[in-house]
C-alpha positions in Angstrom: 49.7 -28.4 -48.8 48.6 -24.9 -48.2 47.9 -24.4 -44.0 44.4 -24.2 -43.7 43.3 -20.5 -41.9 42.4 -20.4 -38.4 40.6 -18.1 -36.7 40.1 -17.2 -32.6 36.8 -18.3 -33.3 38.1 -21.9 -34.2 40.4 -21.6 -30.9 36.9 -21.2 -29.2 36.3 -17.0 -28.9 34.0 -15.5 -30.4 34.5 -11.5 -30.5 31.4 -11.1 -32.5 29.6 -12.5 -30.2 31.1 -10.8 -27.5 30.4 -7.5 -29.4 26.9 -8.2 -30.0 26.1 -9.1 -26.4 28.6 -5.5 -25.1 25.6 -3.2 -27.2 22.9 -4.9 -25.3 24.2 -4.6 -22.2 24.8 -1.0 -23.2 21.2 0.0 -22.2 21.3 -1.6 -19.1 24.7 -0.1 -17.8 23.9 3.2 -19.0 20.8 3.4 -16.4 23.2 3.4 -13.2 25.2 6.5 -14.6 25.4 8.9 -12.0 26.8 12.8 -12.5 30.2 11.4 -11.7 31.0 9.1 -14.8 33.0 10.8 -17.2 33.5 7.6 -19.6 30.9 5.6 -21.6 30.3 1.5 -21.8 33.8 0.3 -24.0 36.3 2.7 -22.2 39.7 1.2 -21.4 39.5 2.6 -18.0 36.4 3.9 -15.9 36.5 7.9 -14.8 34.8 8.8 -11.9 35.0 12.7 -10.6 34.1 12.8 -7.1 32.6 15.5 -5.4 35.3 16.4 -3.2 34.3 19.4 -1.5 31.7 18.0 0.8 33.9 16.2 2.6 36.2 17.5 5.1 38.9 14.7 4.7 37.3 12.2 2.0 38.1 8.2 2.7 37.9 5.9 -0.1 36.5 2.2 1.1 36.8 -0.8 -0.9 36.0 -4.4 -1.2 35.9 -6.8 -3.7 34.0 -10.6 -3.3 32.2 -12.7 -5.9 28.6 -15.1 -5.2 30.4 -18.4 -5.0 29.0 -21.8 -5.7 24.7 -20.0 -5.6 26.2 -19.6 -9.1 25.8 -23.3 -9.2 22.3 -22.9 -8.6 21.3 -20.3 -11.1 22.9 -22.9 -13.6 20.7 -25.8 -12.3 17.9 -23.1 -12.8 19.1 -21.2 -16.0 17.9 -18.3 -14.1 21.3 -15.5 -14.7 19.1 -12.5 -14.2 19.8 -11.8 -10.2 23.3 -13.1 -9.5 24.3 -9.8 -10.8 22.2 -8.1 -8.0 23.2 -10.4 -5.5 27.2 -9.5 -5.9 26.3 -5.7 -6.0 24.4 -6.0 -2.8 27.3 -8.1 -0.9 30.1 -5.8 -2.0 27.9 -2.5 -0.8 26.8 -4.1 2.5 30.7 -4.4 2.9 31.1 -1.3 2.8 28.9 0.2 4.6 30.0 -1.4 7.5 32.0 1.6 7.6 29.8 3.8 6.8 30.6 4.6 2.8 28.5 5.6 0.4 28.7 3.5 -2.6 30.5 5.5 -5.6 30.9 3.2 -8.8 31.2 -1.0 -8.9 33.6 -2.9 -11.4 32.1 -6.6 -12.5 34.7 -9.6 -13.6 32.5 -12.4 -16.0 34.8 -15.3 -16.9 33.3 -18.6 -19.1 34.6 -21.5 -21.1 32.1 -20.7 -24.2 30.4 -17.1 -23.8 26.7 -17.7 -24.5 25.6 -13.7 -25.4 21.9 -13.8 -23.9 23.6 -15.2 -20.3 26.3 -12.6 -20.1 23.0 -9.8 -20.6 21.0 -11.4 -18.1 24.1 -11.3 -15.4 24.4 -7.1 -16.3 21.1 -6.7 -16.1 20.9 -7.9 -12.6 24.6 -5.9 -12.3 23.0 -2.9 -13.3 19.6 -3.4 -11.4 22.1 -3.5 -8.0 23.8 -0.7 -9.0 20.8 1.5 -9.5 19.5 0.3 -5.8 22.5 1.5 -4.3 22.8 4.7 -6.4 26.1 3.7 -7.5 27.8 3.5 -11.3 28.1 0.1 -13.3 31.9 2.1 -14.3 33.3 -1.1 -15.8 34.1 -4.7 -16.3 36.1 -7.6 -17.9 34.7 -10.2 -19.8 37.1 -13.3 -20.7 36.4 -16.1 -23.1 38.6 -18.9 -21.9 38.0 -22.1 -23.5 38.7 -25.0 -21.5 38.7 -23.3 -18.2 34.9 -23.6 -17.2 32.6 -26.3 -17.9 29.7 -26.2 -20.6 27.0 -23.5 -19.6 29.3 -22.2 -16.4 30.6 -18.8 -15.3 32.1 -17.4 -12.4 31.1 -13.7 -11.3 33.7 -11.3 -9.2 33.3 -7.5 -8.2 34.8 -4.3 -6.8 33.0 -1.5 -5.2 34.2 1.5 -4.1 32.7 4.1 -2.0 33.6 7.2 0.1 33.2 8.4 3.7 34.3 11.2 5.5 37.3 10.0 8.0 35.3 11.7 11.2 32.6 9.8 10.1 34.0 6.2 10.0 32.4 3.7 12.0 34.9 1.0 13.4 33.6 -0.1 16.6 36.3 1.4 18.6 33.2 3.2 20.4 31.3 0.2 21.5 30.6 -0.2 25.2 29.3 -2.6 27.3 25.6 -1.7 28.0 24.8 -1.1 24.1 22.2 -2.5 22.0 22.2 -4.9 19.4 20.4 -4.2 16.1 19.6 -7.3 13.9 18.1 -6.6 10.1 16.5 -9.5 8.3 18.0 -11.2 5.6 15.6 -12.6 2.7 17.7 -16.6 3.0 21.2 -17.3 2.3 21.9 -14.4 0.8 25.5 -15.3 -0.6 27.1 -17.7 2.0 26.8 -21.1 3.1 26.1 -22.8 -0.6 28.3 -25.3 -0.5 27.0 -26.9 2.7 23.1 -25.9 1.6 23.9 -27.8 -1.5 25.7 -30.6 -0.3 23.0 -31.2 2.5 19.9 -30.6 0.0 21.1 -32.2 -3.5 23.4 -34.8 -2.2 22.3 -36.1 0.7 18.2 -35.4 0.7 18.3 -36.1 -2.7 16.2 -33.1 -3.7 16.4 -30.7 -6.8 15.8 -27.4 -7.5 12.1 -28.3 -8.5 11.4 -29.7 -5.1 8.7 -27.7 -3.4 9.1 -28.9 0.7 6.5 -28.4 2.7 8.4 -26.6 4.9 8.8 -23.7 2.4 5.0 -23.0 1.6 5.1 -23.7 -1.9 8.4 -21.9 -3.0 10.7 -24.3 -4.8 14.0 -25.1 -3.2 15.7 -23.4 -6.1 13.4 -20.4 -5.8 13.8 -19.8 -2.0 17.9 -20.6 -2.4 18.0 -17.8 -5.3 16.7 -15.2 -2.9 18.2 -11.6 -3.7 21.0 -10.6 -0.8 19.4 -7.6 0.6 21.1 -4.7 0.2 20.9 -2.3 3.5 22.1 0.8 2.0 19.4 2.6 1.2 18.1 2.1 5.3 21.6 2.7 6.9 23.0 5.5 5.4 20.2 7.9 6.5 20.3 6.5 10.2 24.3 7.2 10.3 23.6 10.9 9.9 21.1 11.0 13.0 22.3 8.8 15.7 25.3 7.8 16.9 26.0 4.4 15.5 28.7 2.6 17.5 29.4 -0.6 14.8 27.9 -2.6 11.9 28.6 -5.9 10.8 27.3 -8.1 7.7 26.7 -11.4 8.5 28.7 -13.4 5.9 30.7 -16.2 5.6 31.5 -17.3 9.2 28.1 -16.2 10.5 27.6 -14.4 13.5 30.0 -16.1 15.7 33.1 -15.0 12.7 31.7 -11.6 12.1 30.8 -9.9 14.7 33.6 -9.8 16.6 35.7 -8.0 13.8 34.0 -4.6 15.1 34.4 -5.6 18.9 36.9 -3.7 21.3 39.6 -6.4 22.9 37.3 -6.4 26.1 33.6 -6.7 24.7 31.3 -9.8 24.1 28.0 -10.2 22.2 24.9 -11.9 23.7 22.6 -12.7 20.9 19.0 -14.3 22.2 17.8 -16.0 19.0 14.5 -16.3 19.9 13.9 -12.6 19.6 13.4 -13.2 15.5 12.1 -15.8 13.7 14.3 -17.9 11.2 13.7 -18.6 8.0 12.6 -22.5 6.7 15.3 -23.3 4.8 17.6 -22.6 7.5 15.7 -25.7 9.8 14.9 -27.4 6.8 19.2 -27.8 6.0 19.7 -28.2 9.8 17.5 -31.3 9.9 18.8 -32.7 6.7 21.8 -32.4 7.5 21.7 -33.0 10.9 23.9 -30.2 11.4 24.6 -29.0 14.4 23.2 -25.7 15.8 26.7 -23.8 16.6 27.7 -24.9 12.6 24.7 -23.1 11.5 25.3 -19.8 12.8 28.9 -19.7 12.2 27.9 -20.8 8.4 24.5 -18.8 7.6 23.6 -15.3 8.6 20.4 -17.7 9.9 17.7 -14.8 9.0 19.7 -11.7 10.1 22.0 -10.0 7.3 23.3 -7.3 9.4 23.5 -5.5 12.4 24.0 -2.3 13.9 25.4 -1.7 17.6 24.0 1.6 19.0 23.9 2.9 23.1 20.7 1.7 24.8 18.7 4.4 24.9 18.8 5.2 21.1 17.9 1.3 20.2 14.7 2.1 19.6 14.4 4.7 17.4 16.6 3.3 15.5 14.4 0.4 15.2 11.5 2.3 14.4 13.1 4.3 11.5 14.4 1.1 10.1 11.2 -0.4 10.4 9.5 2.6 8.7 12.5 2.4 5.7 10.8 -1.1 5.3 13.3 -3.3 7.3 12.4 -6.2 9.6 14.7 -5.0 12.2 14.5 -6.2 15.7 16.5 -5.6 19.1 18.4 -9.1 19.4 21.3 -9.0 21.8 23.6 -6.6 24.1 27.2 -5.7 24.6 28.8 -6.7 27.3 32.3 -6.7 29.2 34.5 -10.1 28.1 36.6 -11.7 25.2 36.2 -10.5 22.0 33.2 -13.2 21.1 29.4 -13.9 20.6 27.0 -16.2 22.7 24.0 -17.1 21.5 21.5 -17.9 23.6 
């Protein structure tokens, strides 16, 4: 008997759908183009000319990360459209912690079955980041991979690079005992803690993504955990060329009591005084459901502050004020101080 013909199709890709969903995401992509992209949506590789000559020794940063398991919310919501922006925002806050400007972003999409109208919701929110950091959606990878994801799943990975004049690098090797902390709010969760919001929320309350607490003034639980990550570019980078700004840290996974230290000097402590801003619900709402216990909460959740600056004293405040007028909530929370390399909250 003749072999009936198989097709990659019948393996479980579908390239035409693949194609179909690459010439709507076309439009989207094509509105984060900045004068440096030399190479069009479909390239093999991304080109990027830099403009070299206003910088006196030009420092490429990178960093590459991906939203973790709030992807498993967005499923439980069939909401794909700000994923995209939340990954952007992470990988630019990152950064900028050194103080580079954003330059282009690369996006990885991986799925068991690719489901066209998902994928152009996830570069829609891509390309909205993107355009908020003034940085170029330059390229991506889509795989296919049948088997390797369960039905209606993805998983979401990125790469941004950025540029920063090496005089200009901000490491923390400046900070001094007697500066000021700078917190800026988050709007939630931002990207970390997921796992333990979701085992606390779904699996042990018992709630879903419908719920509507009273604790969160009539925001679903889905709605409030699906908060964008705010990114802080757009406030920072203008403040880094008028004040002297000692060290910056995004408060991630590992919270405050992981993060900050990475910018400390051997012989420099944190104090942190959380009652100088006010923390969001959901954070006391997971804490009491949970019954998790306060230090576990800050070393998991940025706990309403998504990063902060370290500047001398008498600078603080202007600081804050510019911020504030750049429309951050940005408060003075905490002080440098001579000890181990660590954070106290008080």
């Amino acid at each position: 008997m003749p072999v009936q013909p198989t097709t990659y199709r019948d393996a479980g890709v579908d390239i035409d759908a693949m194609n179909s969903a690459v010439l709507r995401m076309r439009e989207h992509v094509r509105t984060t183009y900045t004068p440096g992209v030399l190479s069009d949506v479909g390239s093999f590789g991304g080109m990027f000319a830099v403009d070299w000559k206003q910088y006196a020794e030009p420092t490429l940063v990178s960093s590459i990360d991906g939203v973790g398991t709030k992807l498993k919310v967005a499923f439980a919501m069939n909401k794909h459209d700000s994923v995209g922006n939340d990954l952007v925002s992470h990988c630019v806050n990152d950064i900028l912690v050194q103080g580079a400007k954003p330059l282009f972003f690369l996006d990885y999409f991986a799925t068991g079955k690719l489901e066209p109208n998902v994928l152009v919701d996830v570069v829609k929110g891509l390309s909205e980041g993107c355009r908020n950091a003034g940085c170029a959606l330059l390229g991506g990878e889509t795989a296919e991979m049948p088997g390797m994801y369960p039905d209606g799943e993805y998983d979401l990975a990125g790469t941004i690079v950025g540029v920063v004049d090496r005089a200009k690098v901000v490491d923390g090797s400046t900070i001094t005992p007697g500066d000021a902390v700078i917190g800026l709010a988050s709007n939630g969760l931002h990207t970390n803690g997921y796992s333990l919001a979701r085992h606390v929320l779904f699996e042990k309350a018992g709630l879903v993504v419908d719920s509507c607490p009273t604790q969160l003034s009539g925001l679903s639980v889905g709605e409030v955990l699906l908060a964008s990550h705010r990114c802080y570019a757009a406030s920072v980078l203008p403040i880094l060329d008028k004040y002297e700004v000692k060290g910056m840290a995004h408060i991630t996974g590992g919270g405050f009591y992981d993060n900050i230290p990475r910018i400390l000097p051997s012989d420099c402590s944190v104090t942190v005084d959380r009652r100088l801003w006010l923390v969001p619900p959901i954070f006391q709402l997971i804490q009491d459901l949970g019954g998790v216990a306060e230090p576990e909460m800050y070393r998991t959740f940025n706990m309403g502050i998504g990063y902060i600056m370290i500047v001398e004293r008498d600078q603080a405040m202007a600081v804050v004020t510019e911020l504030t007028s750049a429309g951050e909530n940005a408060a003075l929370i905490g002080e440098v101080y001579r000890g181990p390399r660590e954070v106290d909250i008080l």
